[in-house]
N, C-alpha and C positions, 0 to 999 in steps of 0.2 A: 405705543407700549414698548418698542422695541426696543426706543431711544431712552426711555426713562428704566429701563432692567425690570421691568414689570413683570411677571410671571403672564405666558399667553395659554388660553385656554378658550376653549368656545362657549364656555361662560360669560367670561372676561371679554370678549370681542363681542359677543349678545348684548351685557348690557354698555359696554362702551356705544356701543352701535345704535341701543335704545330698540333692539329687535330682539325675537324671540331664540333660545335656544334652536326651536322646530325650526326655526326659518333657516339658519347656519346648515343646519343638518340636510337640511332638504337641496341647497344650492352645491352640488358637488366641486364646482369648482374652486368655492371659497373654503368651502369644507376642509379641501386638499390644501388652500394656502394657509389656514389656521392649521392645522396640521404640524408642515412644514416649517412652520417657525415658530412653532414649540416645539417642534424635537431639536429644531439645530440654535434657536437664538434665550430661549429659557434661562434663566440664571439657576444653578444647581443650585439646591435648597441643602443646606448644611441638615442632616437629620439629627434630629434632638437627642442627647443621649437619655435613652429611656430608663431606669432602673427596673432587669426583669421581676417581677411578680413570682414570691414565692406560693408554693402550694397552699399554704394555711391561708395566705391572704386572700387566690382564687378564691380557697372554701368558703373563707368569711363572705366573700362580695357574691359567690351563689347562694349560700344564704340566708344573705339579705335579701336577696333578689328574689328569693323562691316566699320570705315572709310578706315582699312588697305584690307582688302576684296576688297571695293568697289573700288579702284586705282587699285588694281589687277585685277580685273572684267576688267576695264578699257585698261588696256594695254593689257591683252589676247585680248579683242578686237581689240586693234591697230595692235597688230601684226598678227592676223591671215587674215584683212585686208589687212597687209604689204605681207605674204606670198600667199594669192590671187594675188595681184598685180604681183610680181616675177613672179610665175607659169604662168601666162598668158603672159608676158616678156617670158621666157625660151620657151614656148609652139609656139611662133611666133618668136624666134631665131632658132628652130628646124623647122619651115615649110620652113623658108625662104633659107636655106642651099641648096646647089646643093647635087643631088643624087652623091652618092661617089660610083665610081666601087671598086669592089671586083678586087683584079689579085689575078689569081690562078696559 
């Protein structure tokens, strides 16, 4: 990773490694050398120039956000409506059955 300017992370060394995140985390010693050479061998990441977000445009995107909530809101209701309905369907499919013997 080091040799190629790879960005190091105990992600990036997980699945290079074909192991788990837990597993990195839990071995302190490796822990420390992933660590270690991401803070000193890293390639600085140029940060993207961002253009800041005026107010209106916040407002618009909360919103949006608060219309895409409320249809959500919406259909967790219809469905858990839907699956009340079923259960009580399923609940009087199961009273209604004849008792089945057991053969032993």
């Amino acid at each position: 990773m080091l040799g190629r300017r790879e960005r190091v992370s105990v992600a990036a060394v997980a699945n290079r490694a074909g192991v788990s995140r837990n597993f990195v985390y839990s071995h302190e010693d490796l822990l420390r050398q992933v660590e270690e050479a991401a803070a000193s061998h890293s390639p600085r990441m140029a940060q993207p120039r961002v253009k800041p977000s005026t107010e209106a445009s916040l407002r618009n995107r909360l919103a949006d956000a608060l219309d895409a909530l409320g249809a959500a809101n919406e259909e967790n209701k219809r469905l858990h409506t839907r699956i009340e309905h079923l259960t009580g369907e399923l609940a009087r499919e199961i009273a209604n059955r004849p008792a089945q013997r057991q053969s032993r």
